[in-house]
N, C-alpha and C positions, 0 to 999 in steps of 0.2 A: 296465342294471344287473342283478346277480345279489341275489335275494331268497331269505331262509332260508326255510323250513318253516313248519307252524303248532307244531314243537317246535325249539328254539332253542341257540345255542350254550354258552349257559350253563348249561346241562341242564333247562329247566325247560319248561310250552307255554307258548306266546307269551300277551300280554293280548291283541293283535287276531291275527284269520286277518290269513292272508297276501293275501287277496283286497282285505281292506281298506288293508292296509297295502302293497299295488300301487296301488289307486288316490291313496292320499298322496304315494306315490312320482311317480309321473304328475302331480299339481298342485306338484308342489315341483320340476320341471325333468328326470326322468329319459323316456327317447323310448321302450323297450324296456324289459319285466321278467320276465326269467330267472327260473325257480325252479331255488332250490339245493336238491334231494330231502333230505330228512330223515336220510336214510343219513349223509352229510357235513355237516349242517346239525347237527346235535345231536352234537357230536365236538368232540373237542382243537383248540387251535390249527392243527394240522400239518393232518389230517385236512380241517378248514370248508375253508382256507385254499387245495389242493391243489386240491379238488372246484371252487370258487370260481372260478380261475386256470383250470384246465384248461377250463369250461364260456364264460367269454369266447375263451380260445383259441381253441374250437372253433369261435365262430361266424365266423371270419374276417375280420373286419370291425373288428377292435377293435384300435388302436392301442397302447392306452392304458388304464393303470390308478390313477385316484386313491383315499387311504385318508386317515386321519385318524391321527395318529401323534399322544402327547404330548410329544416329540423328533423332530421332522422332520430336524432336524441331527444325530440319533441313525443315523439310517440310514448309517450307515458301513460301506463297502467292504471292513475290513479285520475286524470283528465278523463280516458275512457272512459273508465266505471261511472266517470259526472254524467255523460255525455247521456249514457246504457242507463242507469236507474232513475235519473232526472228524480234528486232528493228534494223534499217539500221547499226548503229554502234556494234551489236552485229555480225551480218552478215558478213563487214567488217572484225572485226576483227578474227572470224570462217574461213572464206575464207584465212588471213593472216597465221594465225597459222598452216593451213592445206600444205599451198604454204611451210612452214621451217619443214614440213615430221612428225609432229605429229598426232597421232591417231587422227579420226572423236569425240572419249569419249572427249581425251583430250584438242583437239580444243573448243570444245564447254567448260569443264570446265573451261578454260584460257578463251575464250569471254563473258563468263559469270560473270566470276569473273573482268574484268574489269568496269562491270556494277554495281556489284555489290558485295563487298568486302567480302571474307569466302565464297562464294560458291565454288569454285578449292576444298576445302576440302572435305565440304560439297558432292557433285557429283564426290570422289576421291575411294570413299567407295562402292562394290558392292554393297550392297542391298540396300543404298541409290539411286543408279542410276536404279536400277529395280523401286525405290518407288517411283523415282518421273515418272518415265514411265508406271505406274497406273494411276500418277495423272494426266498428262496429258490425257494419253486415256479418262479418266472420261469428262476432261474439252470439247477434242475437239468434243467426242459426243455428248454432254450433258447430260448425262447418270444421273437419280436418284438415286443413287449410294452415301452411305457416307463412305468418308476413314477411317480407322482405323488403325493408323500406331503404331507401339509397338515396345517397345525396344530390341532389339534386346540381348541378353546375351551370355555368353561363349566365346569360343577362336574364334577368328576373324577369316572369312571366308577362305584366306588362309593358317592360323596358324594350325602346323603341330606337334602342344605342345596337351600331353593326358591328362590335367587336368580333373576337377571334370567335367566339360561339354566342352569336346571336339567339335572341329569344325566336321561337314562332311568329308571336305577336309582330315582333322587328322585319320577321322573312316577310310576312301577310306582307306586312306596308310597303316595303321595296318593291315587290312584287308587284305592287297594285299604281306603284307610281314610275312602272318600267324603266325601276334602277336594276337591272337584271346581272349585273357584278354583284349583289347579294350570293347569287349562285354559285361562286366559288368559294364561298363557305360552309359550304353542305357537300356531304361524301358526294366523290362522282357518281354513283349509280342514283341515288336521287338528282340531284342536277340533270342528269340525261332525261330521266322522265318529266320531270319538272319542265325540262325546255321541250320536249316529244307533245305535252300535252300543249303548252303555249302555240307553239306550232300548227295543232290540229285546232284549234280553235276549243278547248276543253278542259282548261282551264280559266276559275273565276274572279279575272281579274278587275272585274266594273259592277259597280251595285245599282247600275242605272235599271237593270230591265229587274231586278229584285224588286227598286223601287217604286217603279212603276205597275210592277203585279202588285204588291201590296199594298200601295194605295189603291187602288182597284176594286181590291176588296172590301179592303175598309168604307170602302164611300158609299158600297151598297147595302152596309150594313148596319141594321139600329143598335144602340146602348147594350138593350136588352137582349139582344141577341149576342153581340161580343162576350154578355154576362157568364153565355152558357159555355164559353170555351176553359179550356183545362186550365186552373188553378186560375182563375181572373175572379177578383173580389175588392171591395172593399173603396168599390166607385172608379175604380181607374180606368173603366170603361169608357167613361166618358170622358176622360183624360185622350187617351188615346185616341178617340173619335176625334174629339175638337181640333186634338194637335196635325192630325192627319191631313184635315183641309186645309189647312197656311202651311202644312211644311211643304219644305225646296227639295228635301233627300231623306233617305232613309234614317243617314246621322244626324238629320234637324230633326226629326219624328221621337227616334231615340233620345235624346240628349235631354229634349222638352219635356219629357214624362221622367227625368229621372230624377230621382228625390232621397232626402234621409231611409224612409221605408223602402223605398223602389230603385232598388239599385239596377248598372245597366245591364247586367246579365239576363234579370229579372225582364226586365220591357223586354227586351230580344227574344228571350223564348216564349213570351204570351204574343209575342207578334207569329214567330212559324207556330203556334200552336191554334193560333188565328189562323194562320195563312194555308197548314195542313186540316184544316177542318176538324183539328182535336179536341171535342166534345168532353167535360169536364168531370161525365159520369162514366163515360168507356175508359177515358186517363185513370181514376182512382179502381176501378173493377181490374185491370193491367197491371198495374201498381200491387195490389192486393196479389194477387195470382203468379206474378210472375211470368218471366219469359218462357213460353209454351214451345221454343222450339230448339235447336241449333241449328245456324244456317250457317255453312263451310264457304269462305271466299276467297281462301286456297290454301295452298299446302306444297311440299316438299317432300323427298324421300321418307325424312324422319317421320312428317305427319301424316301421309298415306298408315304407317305404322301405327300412330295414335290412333286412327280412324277404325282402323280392324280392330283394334283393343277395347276400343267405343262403343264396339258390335256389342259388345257382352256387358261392359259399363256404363255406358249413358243412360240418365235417366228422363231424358228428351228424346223425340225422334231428332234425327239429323235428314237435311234439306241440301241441298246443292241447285236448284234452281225455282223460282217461282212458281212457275207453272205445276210443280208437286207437289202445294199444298193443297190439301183435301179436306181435312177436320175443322169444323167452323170457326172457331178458337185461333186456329193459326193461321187459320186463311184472313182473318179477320184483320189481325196484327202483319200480318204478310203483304196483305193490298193498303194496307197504311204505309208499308214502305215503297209499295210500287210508285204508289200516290208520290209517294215522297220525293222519289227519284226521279220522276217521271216531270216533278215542279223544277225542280234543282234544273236537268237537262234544259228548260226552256229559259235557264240564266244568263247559260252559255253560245257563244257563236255560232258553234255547231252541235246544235243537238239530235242527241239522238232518243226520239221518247219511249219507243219500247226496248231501251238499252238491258234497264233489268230484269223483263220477262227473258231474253234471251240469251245471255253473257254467262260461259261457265265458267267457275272458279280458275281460278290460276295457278296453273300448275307446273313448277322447276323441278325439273329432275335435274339430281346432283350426280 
């Protein structure tokens, strides 16, 4: 499986490192865990999704890709194909909707659904819009690659309700407001490390020292310079500056900059993209190119297996610790996540800042 960053898709750092949350991954049935670099991890739909797609590609060996849709029956052929050739009157109307200050998602679900009637629902639904942003990747590479999209179950991605299968978003909150009977809703083997890291002080449960570095930055920073950060356009620069000096928290900063066009995922990742030092012309050159590398952040009897296979099939080098980058390209993308990590750990109580130059992958043997 491909695992995000310790800064995440929804713009924000993760509650557990990724080290932890490889080794849940490993008791919960996965053989192999990829890290998706922060470069693509902390990005748009299009962007995770591409990086994601391309990095199983690479390792040759992967048939197959399952996701979690809230429409599995949603995944239609002919919504694709809108999405994939983007026909002149789709275009058109893309371009219109974008002109009356609606988000880039939203334009595109509104030109889409002109074409074609129930998709605006359809692409209204996060993990519908990640799913079909798999599918796409697969189509425009060609990729031998079969979907597998699954139903998704439990409380909806932003529902904040603790039923029998709480959303993430619902764990986040409990978590952070130390209802920690949340945790007996989640398998024991997560719950144990979930409370293992609570315990060590390594898990992030307060946005106070987030917010504090990040106001930080921002306050030493002019308009024109925010300008040049990855995907920041179209004046909100200065949005965010202004807001930054009256806000009280991170969610006052957030909330204030969000609008019809700027929704909050959007501020969230121009903020770490701000806050990692993601320069707007290395994002799109990354973007372009692709993930330069595979980096292994653990494995299993099975995937030790996959790895010897890899010898001969991957069309990446594969990586197991920092310190082994060599080639400028991925040394490049590589100290972007050291960088990364290295902010993340100063969130938390107990950090540890050269955690990821020295941390080797995780490995159960069965």
């Amino acid at each position: 499986m491909v695992l995000s960053s310790n800064f995440v898709q929804r713009g924000e750092p993760a509650l557990l490192e990724k080290r932890t949350r490889t080794e849940m991954a490993l008791a919960h049935g996965a053989d192999l865990v990829i890290e998706l670099p922060v470069l693509f991890s902390c990005h748009n739909a299009g962007v995770f999704a591409a990086g994601a797609v391309d990095i199983l590609a690479a390792t040759g060996v992967i048939t197959h890709i399952s996701f979690g849709m809230e429409d599995p029956a949603g995944a239609d052929k002919a919504i694709l194909d809108i999405l994939l050739h983007e026909p002149d009157p789709f275009k058109a109307n893309l371009a219109e909707n974008m002109k009356k200050g609606f988000s880039y998602a939203e334009s595109r679900s509104l030109a889409a659904e002109s074409l074609y009637p129930g998709t605006r629902n359809i692409l209204s639904k996060p993990n519908n819009t990640l799913a079909f942003s798999y599918l796409l990747r697969i189509r425009e590479k060609n990729y031998n690659i079969e979907p597998l999209p699954i139903q998704r179950i439990g409380g909806a991605y932003h529902s904040i309700e603790t039923g029998i299968l709480p959303s993430a978003t619902a764990i986040r909150r409990e978590l952070r407001k130390r209802r920690f009977r949340i945790l007996e809703k989640l398998p024991p083997e997560s719950s144990l490390l979930i409370e293992r890291d609570i315990s060590d002080g390594r898990c992030l449960l307060s946005d106070v020292f987030y917010w504090r570095i990040m106001r930080s930055v921002l306050l030493r920073l002019e308009a024109e310079e925010i300008r040049t950060f990855a995907e920041i356009s179209e004046g909100i620069e200065h949005k965010i500056l202004e807001t930054a000096k009256r806000a009280s928290s991170i969610e006052d900063l957030v909330s204030s900059c969000i609008s019809r066009r700027y929704t909050r995922g959007r501020i969230q990742r121009h903020l770490v993209h701000i806050l990692l030092g993601l320069r707007h012309t290395k994002n799109r050159e990354a973007q372009r190119k692709g993930p330069p590398y595979l980096r292994i952040l653990g494995m299993n009897g099975t995937g030790k297996k996959l790895l010897r296979k890899m010898k001969e099939t991957a069309r990446l080098p594969v990586y197991f610790h920092h310190k082994d980058f060599r080639e400028s390209r991925e040394k490049t993308l590589a100290d972007l996540e050291y960088r990364a990590c290295g902010i993340w750990e100063n969130l938390v109580d107990s950090p540890q800042p050269t955690r990821e130059r020295v941390m080797p992958p995780v490995i159960v043997d069965l």
